[in-house]
Backbone and ligand atoms as CSV (ligand in chain L), in Angstrom:
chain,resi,resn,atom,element,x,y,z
A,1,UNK,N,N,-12.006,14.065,-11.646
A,1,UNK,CA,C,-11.458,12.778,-11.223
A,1,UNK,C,C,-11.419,11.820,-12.391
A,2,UNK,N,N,-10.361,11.429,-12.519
A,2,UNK,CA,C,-10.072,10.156,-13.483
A,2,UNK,C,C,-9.879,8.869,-13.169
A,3,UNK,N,N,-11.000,8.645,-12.998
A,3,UNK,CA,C,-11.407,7.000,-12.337
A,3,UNK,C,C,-11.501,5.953,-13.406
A,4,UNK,N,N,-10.760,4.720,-13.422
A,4,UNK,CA,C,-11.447,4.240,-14.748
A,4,UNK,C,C,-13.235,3.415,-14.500
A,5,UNK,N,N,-13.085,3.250,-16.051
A,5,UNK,CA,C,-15.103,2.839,-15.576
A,5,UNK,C,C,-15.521,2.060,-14.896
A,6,UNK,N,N,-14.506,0.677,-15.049
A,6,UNK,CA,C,-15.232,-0.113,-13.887
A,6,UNK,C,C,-15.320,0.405,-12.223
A,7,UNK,N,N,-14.333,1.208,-12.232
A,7,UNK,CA,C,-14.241,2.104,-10.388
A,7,UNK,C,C,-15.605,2.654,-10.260
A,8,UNK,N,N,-16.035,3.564,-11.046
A,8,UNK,CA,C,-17.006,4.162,-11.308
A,8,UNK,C,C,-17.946,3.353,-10.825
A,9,UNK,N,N,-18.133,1.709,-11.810
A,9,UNK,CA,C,-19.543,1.229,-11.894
A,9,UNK,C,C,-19.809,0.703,-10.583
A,10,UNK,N,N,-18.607,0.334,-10.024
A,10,UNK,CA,C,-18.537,-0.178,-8.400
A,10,UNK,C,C,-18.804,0.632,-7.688
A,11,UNK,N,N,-18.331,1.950,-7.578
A,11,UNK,CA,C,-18.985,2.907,-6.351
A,11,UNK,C,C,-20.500,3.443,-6.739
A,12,UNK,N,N,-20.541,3.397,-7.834
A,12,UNK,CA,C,-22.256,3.584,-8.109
A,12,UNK,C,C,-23.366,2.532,-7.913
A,13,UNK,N,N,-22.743,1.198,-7.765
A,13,UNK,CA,C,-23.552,0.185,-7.204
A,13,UNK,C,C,-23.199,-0.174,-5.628
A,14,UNK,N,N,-22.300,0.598,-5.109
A,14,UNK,CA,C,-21.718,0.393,-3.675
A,14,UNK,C,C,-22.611,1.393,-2.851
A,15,UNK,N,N,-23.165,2.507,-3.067
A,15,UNK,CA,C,-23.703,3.488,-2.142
A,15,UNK,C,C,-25.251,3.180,-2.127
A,16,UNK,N,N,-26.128,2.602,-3.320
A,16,UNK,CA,C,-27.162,2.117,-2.181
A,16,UNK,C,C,-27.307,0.828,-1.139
A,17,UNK,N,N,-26.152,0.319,-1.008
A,17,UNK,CA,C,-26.247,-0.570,-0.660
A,17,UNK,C,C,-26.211,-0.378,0.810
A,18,UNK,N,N,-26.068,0.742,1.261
A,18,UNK,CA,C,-26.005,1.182,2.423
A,18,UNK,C,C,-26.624,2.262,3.534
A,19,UNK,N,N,-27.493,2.367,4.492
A,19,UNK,CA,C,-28.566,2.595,4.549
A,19,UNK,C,C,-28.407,4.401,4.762
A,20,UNK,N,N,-27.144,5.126,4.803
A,20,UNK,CA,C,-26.814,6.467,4.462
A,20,UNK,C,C,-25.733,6.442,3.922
A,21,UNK,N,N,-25.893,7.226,2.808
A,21,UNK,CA,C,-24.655,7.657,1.905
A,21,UNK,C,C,-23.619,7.677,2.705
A,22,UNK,N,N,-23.434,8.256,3.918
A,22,UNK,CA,C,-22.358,8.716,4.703
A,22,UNK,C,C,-21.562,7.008,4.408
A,23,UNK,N,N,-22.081,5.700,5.003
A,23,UNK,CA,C,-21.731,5.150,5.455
A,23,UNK,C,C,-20.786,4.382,4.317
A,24,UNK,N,N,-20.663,4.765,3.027
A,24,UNK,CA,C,-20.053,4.388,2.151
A,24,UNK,C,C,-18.359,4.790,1.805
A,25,UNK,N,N,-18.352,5.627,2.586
A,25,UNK,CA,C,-16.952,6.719,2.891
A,25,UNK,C,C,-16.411,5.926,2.754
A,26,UNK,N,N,-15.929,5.279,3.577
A,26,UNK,CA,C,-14.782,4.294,3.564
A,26,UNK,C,C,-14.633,3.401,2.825
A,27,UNK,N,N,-15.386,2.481,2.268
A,27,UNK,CA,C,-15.225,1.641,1.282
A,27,UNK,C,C,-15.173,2.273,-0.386
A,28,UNK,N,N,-15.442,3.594,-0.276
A,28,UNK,CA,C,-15.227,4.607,-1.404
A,28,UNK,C,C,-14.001,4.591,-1.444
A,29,UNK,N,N,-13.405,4.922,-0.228
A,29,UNK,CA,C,-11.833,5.816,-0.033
A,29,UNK,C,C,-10.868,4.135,-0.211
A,30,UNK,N,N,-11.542,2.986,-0.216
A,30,UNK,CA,C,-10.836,2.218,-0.453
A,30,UNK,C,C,-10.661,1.547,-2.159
A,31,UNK,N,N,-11.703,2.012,-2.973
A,31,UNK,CA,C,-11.965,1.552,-4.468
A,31,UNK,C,C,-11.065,2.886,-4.849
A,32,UNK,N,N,-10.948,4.232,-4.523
A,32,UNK,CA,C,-10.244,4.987,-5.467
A,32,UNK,C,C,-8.977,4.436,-5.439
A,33,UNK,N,N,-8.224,4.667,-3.793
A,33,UNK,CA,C,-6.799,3.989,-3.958
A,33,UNK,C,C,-6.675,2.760,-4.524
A,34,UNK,N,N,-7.524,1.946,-4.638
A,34,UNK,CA,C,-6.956,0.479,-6.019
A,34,UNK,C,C,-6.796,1.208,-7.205
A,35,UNK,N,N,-7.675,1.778,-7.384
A,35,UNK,CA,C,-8.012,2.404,-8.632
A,35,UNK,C,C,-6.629,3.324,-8.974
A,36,UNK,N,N,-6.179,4.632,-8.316
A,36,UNK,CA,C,-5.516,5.274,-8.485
A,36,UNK,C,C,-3.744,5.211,-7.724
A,37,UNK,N,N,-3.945,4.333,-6.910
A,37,UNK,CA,C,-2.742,4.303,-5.581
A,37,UNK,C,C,-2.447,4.914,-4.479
A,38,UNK,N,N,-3.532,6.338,-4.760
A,38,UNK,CA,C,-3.779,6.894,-3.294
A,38,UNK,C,C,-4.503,8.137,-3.135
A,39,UNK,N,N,-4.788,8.594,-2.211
A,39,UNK,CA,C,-6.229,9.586,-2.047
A,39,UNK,C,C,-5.829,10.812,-2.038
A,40,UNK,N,N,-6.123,11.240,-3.839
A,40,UNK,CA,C,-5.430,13.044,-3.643
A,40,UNK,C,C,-6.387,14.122,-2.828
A,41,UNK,N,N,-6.027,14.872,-2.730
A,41,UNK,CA,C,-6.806,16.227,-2.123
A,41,UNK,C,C,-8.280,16.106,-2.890
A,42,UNK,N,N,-7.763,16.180,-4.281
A,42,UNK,CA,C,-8.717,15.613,-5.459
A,42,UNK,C,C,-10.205,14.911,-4.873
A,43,UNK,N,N,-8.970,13.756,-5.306
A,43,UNK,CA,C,-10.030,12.769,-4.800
A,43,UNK,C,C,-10.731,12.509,-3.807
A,44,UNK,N,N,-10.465,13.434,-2.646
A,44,UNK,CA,C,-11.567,13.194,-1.619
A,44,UNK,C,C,-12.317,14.442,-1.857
A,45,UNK,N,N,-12.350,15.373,-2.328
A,45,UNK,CA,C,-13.115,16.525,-2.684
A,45,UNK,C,C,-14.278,15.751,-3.509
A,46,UNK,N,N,-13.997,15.057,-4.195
A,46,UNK,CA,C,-14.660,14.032,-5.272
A,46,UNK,C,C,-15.672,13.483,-4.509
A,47,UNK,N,N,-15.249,12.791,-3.672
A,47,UNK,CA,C,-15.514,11.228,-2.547
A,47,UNK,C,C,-16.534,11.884,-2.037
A,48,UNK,N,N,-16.209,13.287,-1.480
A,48,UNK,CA,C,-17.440,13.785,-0.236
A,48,UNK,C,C,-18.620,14.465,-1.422
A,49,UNK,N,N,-18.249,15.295,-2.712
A,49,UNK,CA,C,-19.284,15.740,-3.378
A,49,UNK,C,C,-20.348,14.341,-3.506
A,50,UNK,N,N,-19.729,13.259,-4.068
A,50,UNK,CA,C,-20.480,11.833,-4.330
A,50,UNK,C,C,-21.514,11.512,-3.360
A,51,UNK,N,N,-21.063,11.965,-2.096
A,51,UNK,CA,C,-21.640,11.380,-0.465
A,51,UNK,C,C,-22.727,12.685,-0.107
A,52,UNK,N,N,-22.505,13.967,-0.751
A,52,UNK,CA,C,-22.982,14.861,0.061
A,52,UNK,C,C,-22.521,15.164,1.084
A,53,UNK,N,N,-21.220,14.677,1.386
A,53,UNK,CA,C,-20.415,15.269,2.997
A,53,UNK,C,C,-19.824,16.605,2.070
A,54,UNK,N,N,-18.651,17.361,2.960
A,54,UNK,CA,C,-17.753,17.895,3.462
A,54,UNK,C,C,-16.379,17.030,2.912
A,55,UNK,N,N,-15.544,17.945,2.581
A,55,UNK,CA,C,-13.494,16.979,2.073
A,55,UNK,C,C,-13.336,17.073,3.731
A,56,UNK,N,N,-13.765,17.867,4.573
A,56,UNK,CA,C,-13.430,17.109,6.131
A,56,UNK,C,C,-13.297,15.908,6.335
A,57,UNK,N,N,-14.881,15.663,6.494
A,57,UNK,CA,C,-15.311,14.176,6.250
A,57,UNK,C,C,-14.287,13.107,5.567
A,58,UNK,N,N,-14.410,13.313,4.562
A,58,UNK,CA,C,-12.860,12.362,3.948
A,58,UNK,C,C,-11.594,11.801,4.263
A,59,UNK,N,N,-11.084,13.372,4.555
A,59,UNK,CA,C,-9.884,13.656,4.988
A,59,UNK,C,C,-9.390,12.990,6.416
A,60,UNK,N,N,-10.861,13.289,7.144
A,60,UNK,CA,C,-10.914,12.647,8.764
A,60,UNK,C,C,-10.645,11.231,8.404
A,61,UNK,N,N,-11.345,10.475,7.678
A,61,UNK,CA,C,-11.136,9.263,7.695
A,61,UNK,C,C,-10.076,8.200,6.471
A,62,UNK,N,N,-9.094,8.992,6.086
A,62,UNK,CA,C,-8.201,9.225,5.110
A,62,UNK,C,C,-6.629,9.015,5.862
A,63,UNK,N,N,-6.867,10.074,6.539
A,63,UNK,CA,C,-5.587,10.403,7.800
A,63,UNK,C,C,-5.736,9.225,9.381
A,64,UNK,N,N,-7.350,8.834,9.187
A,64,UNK,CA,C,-7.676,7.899,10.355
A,64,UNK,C,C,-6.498,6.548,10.185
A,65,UNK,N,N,-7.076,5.736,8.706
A,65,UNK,CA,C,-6.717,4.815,9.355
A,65,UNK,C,C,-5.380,4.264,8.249
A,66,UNK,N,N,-4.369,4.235,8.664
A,66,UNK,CA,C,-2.886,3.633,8.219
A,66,UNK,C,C,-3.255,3.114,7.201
A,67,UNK,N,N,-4.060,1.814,6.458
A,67,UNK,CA,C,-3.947,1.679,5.476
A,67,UNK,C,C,-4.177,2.525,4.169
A,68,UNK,N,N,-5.026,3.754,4.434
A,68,UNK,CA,C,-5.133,4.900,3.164
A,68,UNK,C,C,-3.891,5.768,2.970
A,69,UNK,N,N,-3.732,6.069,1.711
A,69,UNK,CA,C,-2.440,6.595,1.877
A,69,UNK,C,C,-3.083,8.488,0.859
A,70,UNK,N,N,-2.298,9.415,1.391
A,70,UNK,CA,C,-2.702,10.693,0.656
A,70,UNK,C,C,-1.723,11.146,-0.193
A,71,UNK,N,N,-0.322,10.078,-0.441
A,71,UNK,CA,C,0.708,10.169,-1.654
A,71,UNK,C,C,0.783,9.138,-1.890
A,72,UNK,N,N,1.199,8.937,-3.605
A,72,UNK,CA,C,1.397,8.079,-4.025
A,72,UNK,C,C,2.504,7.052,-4.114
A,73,UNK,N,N,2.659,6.274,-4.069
A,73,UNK,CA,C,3.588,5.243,-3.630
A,73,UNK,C,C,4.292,4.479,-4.695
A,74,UNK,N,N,5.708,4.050,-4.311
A,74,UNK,CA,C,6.723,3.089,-5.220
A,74,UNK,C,C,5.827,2.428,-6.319
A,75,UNK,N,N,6.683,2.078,-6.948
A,75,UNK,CA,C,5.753,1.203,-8.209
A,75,UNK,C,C,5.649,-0.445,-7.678
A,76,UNK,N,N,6.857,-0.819,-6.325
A,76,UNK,CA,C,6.885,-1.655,-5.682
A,76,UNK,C,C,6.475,-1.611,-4.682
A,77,UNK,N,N,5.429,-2.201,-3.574
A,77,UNK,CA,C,4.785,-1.687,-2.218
A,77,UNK,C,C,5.041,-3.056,-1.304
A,78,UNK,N,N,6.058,-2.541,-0.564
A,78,UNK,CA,C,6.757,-3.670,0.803
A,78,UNK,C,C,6.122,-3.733,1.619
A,79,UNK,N,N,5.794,-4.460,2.348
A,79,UNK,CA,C,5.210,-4.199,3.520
A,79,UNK,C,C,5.917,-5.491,4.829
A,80,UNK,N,N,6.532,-4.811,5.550
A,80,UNK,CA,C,7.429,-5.930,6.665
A,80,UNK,C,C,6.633,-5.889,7.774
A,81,UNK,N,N,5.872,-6.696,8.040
A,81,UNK,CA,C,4.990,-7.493,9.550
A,81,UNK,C,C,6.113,-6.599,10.781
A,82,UNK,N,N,5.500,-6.333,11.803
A,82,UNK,CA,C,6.145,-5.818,12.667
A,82,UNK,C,C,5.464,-6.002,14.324
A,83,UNK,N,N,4.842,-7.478,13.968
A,83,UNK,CA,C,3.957,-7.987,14.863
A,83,UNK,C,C,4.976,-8.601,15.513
A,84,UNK,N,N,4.538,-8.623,16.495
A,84,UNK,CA,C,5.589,-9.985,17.698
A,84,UNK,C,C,6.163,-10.775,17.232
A,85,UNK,N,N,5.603,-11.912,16.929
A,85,UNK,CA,C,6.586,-12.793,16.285
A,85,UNK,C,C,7.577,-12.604,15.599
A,86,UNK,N,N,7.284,-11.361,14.382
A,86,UNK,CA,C,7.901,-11.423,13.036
A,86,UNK,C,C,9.121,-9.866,13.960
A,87,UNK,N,N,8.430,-9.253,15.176
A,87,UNK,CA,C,9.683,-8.441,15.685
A,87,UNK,C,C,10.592,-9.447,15.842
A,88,UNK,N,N,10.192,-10.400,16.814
A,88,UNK,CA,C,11.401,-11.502,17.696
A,88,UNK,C,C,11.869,-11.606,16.600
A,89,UNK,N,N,11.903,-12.100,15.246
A,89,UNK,CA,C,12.722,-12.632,14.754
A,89,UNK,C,C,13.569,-11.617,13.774
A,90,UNK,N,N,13.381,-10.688,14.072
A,90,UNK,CA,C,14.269,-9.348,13.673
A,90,UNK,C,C,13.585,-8.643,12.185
A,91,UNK,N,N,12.254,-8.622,12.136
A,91,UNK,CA,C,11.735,-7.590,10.945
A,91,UNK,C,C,12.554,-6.080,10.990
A,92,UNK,N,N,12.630,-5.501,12.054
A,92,UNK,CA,C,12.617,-4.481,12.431
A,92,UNK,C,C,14.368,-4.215,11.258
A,93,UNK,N,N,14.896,-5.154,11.925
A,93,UNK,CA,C,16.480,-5.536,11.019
A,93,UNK,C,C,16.480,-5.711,9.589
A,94,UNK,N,N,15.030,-6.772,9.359
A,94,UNK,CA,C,14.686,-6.623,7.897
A,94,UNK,C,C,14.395,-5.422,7.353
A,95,UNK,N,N,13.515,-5.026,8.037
A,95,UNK,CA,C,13.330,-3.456,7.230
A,95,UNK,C,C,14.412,-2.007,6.834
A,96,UNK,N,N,15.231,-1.964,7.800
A,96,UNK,CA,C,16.303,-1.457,7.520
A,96,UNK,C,C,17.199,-1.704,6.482
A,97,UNK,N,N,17.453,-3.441,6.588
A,97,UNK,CA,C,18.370,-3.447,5.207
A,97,UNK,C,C,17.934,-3.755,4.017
A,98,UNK,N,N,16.657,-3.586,3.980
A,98,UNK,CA,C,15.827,-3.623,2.838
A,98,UNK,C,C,15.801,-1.738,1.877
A,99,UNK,N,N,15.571,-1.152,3.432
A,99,UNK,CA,C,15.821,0.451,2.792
A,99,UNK,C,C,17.013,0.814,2.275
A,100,UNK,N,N,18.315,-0.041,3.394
A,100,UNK,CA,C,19.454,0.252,2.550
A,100,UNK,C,C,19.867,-0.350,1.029
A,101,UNK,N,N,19.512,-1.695,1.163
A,101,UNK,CA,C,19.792,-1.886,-0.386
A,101,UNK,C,C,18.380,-1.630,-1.590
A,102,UNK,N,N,17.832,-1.423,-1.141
A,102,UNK,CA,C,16.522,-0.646,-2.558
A,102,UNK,C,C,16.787,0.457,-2.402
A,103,UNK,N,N,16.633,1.216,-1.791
A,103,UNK,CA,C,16.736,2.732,-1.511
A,103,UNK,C,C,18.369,3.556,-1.628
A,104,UNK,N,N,18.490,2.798,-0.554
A,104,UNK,CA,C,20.360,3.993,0.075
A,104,UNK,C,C,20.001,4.210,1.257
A,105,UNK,N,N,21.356,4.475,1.860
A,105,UNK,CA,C,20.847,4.479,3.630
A,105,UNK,C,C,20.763,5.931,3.909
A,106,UNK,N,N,20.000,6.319,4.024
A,106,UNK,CA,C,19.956,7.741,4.834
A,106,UNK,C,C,18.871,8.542,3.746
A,107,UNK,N,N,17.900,7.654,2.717
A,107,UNK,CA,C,17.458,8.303,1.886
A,107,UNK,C,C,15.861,7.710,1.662
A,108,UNK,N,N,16.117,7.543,3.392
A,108,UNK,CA,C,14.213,7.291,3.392
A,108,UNK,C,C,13.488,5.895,3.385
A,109,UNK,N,N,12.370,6.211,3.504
A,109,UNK,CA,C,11.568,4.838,2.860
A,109,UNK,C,C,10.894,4.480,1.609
A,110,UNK,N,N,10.812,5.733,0.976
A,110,UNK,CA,C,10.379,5.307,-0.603
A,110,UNK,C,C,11.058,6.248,-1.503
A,111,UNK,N,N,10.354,5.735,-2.540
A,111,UNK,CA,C,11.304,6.455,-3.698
A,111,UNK,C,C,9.940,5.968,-4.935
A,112,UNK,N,N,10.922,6.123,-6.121
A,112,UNK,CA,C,9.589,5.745,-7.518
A,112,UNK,C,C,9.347,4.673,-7.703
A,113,UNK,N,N,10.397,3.583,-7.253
A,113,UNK,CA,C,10.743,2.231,-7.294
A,113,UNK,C,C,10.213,1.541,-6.447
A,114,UNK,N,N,10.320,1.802,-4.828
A,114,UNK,CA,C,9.487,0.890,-4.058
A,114,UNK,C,C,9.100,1.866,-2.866
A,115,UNK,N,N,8.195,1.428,-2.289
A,115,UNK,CA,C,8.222,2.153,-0.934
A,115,UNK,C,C,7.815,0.832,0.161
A,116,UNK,N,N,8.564,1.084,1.369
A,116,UNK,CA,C,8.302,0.384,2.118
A,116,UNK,C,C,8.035,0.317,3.812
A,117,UNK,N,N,7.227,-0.265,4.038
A,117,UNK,CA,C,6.410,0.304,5.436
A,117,UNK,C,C,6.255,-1.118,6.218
A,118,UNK,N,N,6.399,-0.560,7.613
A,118,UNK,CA,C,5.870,-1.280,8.626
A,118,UNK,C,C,4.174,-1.542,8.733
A,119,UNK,N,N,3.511,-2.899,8.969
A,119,UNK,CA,C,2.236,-3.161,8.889
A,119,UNK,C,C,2.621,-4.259,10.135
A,120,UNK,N,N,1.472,-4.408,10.431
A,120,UNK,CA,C,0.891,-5.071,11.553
A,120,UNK,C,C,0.341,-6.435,10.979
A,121,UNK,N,N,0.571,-7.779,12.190
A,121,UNK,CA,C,0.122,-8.989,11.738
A,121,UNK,C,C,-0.521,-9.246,10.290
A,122,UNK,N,N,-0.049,-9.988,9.682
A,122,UNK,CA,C,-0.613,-10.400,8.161
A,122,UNK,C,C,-0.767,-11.562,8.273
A,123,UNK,N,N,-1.219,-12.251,9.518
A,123,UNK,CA,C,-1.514,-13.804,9.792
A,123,UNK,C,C,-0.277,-14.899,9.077
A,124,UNK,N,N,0.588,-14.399,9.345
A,124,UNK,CA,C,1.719,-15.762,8.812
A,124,UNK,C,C,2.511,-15.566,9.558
A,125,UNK,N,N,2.387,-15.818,11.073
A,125,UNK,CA,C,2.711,-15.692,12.258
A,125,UNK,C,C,3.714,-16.737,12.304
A,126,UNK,N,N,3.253,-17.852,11.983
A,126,UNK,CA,C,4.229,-19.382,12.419
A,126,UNK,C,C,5.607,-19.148,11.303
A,127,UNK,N,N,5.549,-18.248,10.445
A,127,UNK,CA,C,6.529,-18.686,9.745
A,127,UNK,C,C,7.587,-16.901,9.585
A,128,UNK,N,N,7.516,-16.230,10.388
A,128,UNK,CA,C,8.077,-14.952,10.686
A,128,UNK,C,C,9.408,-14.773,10.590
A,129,UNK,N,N,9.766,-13.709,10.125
A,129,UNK,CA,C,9.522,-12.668,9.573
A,129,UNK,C,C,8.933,-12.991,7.916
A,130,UNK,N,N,7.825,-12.108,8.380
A,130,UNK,CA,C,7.314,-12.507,6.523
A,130,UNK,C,C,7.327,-10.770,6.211
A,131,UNK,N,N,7.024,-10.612,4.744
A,131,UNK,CA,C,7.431,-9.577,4.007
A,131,UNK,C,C,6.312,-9.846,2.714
A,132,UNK,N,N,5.497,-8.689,2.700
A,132,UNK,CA,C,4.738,-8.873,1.553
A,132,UNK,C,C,5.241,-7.940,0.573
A,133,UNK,N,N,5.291,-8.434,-0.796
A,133,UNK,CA,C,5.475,-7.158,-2.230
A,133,UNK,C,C,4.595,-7.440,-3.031
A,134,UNK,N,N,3.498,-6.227,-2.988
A,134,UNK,CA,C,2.338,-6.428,-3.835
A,134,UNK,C,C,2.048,-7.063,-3.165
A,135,UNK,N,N,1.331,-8.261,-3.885
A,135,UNK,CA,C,0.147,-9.161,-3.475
A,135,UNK,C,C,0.725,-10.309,-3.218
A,136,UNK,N,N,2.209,-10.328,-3.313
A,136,UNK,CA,C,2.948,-11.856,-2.569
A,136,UNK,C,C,3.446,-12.223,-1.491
A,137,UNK,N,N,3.293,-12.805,-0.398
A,137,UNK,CA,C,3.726,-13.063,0.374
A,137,UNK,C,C,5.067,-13.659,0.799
A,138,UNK,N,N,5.867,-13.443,1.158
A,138,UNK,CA,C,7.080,-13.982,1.563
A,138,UNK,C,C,7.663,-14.333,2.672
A,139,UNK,N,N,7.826,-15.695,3.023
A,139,UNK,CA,C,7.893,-15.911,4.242
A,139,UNK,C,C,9.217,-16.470,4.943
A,140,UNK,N,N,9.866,-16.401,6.056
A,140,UNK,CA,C,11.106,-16.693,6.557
A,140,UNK,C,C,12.133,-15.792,6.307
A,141,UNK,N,N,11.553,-14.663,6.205
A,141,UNK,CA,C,12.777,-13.587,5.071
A,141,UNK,C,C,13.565,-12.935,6.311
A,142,UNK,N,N,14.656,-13.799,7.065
A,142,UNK,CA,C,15.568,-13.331,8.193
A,142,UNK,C,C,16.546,-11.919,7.704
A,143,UNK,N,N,16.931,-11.630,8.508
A,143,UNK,CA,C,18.149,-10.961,8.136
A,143,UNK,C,C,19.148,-11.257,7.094
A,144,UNK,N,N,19.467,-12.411,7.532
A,144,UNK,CA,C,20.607,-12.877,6.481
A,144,UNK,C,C,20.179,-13.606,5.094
A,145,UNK,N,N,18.795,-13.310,4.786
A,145,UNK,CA,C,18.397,-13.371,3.400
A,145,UNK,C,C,18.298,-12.688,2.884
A,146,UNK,N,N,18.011,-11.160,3.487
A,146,UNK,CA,C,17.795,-10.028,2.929
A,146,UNK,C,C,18.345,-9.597,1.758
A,147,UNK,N,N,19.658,-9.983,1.558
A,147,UNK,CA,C,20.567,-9.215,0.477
A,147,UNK,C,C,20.068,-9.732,-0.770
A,148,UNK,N,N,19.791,-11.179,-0.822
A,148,UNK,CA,C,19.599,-12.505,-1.606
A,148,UNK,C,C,17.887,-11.489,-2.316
A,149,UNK,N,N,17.376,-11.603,-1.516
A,149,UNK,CA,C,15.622,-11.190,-1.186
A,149,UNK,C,C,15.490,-9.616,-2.267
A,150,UNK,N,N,16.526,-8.988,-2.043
A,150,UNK,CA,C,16.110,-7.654,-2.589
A,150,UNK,C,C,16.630,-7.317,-3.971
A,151,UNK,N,N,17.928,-8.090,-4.092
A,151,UNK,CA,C,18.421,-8.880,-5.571
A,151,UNK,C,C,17.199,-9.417,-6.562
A,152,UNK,N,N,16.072,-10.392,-5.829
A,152,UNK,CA,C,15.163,-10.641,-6.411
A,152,UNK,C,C,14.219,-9.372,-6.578
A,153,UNK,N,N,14.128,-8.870,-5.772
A,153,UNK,CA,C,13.048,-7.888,-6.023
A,153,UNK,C,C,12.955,-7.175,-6.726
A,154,UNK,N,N,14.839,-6.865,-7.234
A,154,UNK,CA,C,15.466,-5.582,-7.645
A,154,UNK,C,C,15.009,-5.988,-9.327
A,155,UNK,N,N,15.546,-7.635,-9.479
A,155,UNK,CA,C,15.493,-7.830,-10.854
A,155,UNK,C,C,14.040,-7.968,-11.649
A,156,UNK,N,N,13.027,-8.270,-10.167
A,156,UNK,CA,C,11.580,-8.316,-10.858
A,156,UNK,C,C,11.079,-7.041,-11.201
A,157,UNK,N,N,11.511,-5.618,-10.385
A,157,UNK,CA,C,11.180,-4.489,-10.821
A,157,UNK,C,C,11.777,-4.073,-11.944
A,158,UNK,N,N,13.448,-4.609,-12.148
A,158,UNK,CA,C,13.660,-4.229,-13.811
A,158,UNK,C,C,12.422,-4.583,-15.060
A,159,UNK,N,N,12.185,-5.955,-14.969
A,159,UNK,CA,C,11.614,-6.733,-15.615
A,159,UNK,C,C,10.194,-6.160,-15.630
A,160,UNK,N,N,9.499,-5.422,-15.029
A,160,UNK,CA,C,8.669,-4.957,-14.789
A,160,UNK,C,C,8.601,-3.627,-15.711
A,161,UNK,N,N,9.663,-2.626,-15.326
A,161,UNK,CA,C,10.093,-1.832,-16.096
A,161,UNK,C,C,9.942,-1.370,-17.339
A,162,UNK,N,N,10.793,-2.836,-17.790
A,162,UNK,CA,C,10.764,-3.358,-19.406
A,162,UNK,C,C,10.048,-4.060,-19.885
A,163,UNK,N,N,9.254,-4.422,-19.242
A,163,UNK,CA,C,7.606,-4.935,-20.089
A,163,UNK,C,C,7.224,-3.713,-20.560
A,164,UNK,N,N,6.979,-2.875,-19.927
A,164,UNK,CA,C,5.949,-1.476,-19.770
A,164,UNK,C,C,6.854,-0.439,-20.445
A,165,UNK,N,N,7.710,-0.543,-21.087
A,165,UNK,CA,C,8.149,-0.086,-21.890
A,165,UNK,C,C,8.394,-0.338,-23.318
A,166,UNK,N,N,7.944,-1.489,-23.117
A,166,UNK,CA,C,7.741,-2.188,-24.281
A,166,UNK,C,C,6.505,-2.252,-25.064
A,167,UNK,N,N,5.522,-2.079,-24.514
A,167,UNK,CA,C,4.345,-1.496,-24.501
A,167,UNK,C,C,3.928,-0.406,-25.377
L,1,FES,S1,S,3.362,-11.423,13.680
L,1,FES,FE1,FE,4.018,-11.175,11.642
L,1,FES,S2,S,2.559,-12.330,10.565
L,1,FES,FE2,FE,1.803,-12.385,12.578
């Protein structure tokens, strides 16, 4: 496993903190994916040697709960609210033409560039449909902004691109 060190120094100060190894699973399975972007076969083989479990063990709680992911994901990570509010006001519509113009229509939900998923309430209820990328929040993003919305997104992932190539 190729963790960098600070991951390391965190899960090595994260497991006594808890009164059985077991009970660290999950907050393990949540420092690799920051760390790496998502939980290989690998890495939970890793996770359970660390714990003294079983890659069962892991895996069970890997596949449990929606936010862990066991592939790795866009270099951009969408996430469209698909809570009540943000349905009524047509996410469901957002998300579609978000796949069609990042993606192509008929060619999925992710790719190398972005991937994008339905999530549940992100508490910005009053101001719906919101849309998170990365760690930003975006809020009021109707239908008929969408095109406007993914133009931006499109040009921050160039820009993104070409930093890191510059590098
Ligand atoms: S319903 Fe979408 S943020 Fe709460």
């Amino acid at each position: 496993m190729n963790l960098k060190p600070q991951t390391l120094e965190k899960i090595e100060k994260l497991i006594p903190r808890y009164p059985t190894k077991r009970s660290a699973s999950l907050p393990i399975c949540h420092l690799v994916q920051e760390d790496q972007g998502y939980i290989s076969q690998e890495a939970m083989e890793w996770i359970a040697a660390k714990l003294g479990l079983e890659p069962i063990n892991i895996y069970e709680i890997v596949t449990f709960y929606p936010m862990l992911r066991e592939k790795p994901i866009g270099r951009r990570h969408i996430k469209v609210c698909r809570t009540l509010s943000c349905a009524l006001n047509g996410s469901y519509e957002v998300k579609k033409l978000l796949e069609k113009a990042l993606i192509g229509e008929g060619h999925g939900s992710s790719n190398a560039d972005y991937t994008i998923e339905f999530v549940e309430c992100i508490a910005s209820c009053g101001t719906a449909p919101v849309v998170q990328v990365d760690e930003v929040l975006h809020e009021g993003i109707k239908p008929d902004r969408v095109c406007k919305f993914a133009d931006q997104i499109r040009q921050e992932t160039e820009q993104m691109k070409t930093s890191v190539s510059k590098l």
